[in-house]
C-alpha positions as CSV (number, residue, x, y, z in Angstrom):
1,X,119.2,59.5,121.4
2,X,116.3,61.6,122.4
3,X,113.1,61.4,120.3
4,X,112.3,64.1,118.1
5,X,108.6,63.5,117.9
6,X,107.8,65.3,121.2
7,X,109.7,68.1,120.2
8,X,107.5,68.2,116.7
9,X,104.2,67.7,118.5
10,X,105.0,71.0,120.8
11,X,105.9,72.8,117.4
12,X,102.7,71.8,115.9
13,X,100.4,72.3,118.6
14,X,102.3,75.9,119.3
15,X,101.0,76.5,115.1
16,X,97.7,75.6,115.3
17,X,97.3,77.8,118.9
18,X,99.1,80.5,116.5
19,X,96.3,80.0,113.8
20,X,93.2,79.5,115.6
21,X,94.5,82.8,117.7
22,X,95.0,84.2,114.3
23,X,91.3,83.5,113.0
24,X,89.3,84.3,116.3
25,X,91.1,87.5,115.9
26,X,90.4,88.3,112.4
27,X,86.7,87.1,113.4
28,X,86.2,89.5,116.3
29,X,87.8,92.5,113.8
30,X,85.0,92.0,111.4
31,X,82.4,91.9,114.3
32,X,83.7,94.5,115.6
33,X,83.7,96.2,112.0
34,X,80.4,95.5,111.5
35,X,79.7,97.4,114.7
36,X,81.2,101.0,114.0
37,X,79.4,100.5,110.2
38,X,76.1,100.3,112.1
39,X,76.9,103.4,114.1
40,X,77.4,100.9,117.2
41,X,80.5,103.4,118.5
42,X,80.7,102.3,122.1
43,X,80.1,98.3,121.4
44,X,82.4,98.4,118.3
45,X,85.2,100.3,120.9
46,X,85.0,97.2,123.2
47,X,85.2,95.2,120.6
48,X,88.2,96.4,119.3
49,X,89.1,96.8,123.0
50,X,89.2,93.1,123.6
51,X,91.0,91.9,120.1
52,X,93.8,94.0,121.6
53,X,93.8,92.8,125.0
54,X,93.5,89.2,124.0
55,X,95.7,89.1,120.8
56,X,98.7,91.8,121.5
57,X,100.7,89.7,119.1
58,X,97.8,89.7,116.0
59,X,98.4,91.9,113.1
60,X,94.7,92.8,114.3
61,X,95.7,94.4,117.5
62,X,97.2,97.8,115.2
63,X,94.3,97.9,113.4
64,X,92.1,97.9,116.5
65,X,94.1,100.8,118.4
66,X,93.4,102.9,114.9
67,X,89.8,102.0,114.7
68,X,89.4,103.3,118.2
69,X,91.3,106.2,117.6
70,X,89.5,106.8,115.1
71,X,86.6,106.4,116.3
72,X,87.1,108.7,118.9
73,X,88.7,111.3,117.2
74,X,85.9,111.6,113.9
75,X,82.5,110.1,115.9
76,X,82.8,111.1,119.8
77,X,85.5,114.0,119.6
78,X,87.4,113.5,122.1
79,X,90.8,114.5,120.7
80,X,92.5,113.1,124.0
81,X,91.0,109.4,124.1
82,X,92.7,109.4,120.0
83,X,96.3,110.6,121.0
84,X,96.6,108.5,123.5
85,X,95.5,105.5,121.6
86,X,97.3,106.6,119.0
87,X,100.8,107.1,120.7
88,X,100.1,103.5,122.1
89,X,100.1,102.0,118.0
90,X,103.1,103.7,117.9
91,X,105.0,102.4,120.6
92,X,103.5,99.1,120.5
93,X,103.6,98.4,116.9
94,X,106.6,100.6,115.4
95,X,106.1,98.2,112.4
96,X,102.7,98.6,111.7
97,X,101.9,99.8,108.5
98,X,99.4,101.9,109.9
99,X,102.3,104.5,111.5
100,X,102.3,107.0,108.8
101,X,98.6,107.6,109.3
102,X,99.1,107.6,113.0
103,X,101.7,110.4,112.8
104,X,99.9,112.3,110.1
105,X,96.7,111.7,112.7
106,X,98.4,112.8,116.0
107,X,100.0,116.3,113.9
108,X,96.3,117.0,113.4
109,X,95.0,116.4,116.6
110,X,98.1,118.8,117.8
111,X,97.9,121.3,115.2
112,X,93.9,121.5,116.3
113,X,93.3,125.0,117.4
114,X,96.7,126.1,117.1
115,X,97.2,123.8,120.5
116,X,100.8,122.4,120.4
117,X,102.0,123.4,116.7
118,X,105.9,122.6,118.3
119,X,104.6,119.2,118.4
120,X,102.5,118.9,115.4
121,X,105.8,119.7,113.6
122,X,107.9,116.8,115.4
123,X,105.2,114.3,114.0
124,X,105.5,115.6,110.2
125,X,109.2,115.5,110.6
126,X,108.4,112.1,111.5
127,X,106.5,110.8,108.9
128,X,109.1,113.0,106.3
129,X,111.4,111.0,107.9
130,X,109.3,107.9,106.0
131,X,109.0,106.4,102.8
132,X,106.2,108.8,101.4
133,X,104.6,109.2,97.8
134,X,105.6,112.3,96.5
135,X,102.4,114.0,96.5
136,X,102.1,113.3,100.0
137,X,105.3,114.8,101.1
138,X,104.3,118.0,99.2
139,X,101.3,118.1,101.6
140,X,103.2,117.4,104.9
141,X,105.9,119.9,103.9
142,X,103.0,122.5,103.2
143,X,101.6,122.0,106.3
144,X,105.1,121.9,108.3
145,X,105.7,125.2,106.9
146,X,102.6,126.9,107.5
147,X,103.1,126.2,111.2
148,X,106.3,126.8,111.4
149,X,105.4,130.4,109.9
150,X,103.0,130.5,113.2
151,X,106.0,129.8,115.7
152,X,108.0,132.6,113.5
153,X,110.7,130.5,112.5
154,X,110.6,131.8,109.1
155,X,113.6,130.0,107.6
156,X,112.8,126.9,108.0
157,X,108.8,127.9,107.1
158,X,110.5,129.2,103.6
159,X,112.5,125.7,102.8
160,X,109.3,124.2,103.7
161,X,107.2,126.4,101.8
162,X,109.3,126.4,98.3
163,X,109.6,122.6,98.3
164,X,106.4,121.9,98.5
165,X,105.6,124.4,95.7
166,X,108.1,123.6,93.3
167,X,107.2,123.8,89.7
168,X,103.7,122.9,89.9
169,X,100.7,125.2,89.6
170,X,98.1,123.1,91.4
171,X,96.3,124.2,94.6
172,X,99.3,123.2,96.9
173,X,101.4,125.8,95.2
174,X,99.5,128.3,95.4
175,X,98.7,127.9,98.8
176,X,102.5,127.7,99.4
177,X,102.9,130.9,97.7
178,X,100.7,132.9,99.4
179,X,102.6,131.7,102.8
180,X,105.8,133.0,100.8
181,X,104.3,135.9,100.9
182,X,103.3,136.6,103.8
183,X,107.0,135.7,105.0
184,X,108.4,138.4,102.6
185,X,105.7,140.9,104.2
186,X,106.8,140.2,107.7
187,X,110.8,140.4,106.6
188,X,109.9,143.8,105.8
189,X,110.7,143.2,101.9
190,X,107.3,144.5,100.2
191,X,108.5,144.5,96.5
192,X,109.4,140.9,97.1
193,X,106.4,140.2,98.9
194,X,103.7,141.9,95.9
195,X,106.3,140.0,93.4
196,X,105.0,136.6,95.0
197,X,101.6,137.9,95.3
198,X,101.8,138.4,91.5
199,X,103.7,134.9,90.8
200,X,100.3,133.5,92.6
201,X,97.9,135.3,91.1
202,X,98.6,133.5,87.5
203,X,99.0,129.9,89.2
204,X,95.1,129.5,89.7
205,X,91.6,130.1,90.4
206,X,91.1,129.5,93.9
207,X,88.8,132.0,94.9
208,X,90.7,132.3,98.7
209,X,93.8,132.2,97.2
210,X,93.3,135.1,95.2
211,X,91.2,137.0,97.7
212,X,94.5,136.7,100.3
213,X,96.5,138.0,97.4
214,X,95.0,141.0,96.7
215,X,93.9,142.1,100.3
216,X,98.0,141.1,101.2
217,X,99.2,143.7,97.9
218,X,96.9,146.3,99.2
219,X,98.6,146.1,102.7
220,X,102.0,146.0,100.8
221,X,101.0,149.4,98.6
222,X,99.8,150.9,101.5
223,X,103.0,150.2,103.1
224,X,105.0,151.5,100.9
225,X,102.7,154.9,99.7
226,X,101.6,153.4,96.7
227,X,98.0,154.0,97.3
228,X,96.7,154.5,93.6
229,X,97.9,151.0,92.8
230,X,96.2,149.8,96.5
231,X,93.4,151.3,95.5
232,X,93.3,149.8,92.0
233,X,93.1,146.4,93.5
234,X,90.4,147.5,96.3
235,X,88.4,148.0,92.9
236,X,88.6,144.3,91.1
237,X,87.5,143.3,95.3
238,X,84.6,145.4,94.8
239,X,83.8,144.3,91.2
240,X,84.1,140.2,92.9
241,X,81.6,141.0,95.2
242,X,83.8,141.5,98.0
243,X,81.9,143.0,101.1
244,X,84.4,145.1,102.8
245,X,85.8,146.3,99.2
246,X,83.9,150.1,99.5
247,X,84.8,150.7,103.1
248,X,88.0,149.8,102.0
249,X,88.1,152.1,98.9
250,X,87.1,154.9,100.8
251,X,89.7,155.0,103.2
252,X,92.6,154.5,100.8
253,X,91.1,157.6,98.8
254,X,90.7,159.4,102.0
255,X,94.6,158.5,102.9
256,X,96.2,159.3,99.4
257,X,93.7,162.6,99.8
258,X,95.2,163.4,103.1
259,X,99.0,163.1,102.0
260,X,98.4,165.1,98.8
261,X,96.8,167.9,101.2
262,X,99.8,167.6,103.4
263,X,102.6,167.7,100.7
């Protein structure tokens, strides 16, 4: 009968290779660490370089691709250098628990400058595709939506857009409602559209928010002739110190002038 003790002594000396690998990774992370908090960008990326050349296996070597991503994408600005680093946690490390941030990262970088919003969308489908905090799916569905209302697929921007205001009255919702909308004003339906406009108006004070309102239910009043009430709102712009609000006040008067002239 065969010894076992060989056997053991291969086992052990495979755990202790394991560990030391293990620690001399975890060693190099902080050095590496230590590096980007010093402002050390290009030594801490070839630091992080090497802990994921030399230990592929180490729960370090996610954590290293991020850090350089991360480093490129917030220090050096190179957007390309990140997704590619990025997409390689992802198919490297499908496990990591650093793959929502990777996907909410790479819809950035794609949503950047309106560049690839197609694809931006397939990564927050993604990550909704995740276990996700509540608040955070809000977010991701906002943002889904508000791109999807760039590539004009309007359905699917409303589903969006209503889920992730739901009931609430925070910013979020607001911001959703506004994009609601604007949907109603490019379907054409302008009572609709000055009905959200309204809803949105009582949900908060966030000074954009509100500014979008009432320059989107002046374009709907105009639309539809109602200039007195278009006009009424060019007013409260003027009395928030809203630059454009005169010019714009002038030439509603000077259109409802022009079609009482014409009657």
């Amino acid at each position: 009968m065969r010894s076992a003790v060989p056997w053991l002594v291969l086992v052990s000396a495979a755990a202790i290779l394991f560990l030391y690998g293990h620690d001399r990774a975890g060693a190099e992370f902080e050095r590496a660490r230590e590096m980007w908090l010093a402002g050390e960008y290009r030594p801490a990326v070839r630091a992080y370089e090497k802990i994921r050349r030399h230990y592929p296996d180490s729960r370090h070597a996610a954590e290293a691709l991020w850090e350089i991503a991360s480093i490129y994408y917030s220090h050096h600005y190179d957007l390309t250098e990140a997704r590619e680093r990025l997409e390689e946690l992802l198919a490297l490390y499908p496990a990591s628990p650093r793959v929502n941030d990777t996907l909410l990262r790479l819809a950035e970088i794609h949503e950047a400058g309106e560049a690839d919003l197609a694809t931006a969308v397939n990564y927050w489908s993604l990550a909704l595709d995740r276990q996700l905090p509540p608040e955070d799916r809000r977010e991701i569905l906002y943002k889904r939506g508000r791109a999807l209302l760039k590539l004009e697929q309007l359905d699917e921007s409303e589903r969006d857009l209503r889920a992730a205001a739901g009931d609430a009255s925070d910013h979020l919702s607001q911001q959703a409602h506004v994009c609601l909308g604007t949907i109603a004003q490019i379907r054409g339906d302008h009572q609709e559209a000055v009905r959200i406009f309204e809803k949105t108006r009582e949900l908060g004070r966030c000074g954009e928010c509100l500014l979008q309102c009432r320059l989107s239910m002046i374009e709907s009043f105009e639309y539809t002739g109602e200039l007195d009430k278009a006009i009424e709102i060019a007013g409260v712009l003027d009395k928030t110190g809203y630059p454009k609000a005169v010019e714009l006040i002038v030439r509603l008067r000077q259109k409802r002038d022009f079609y009482a002239d014409n009657k």
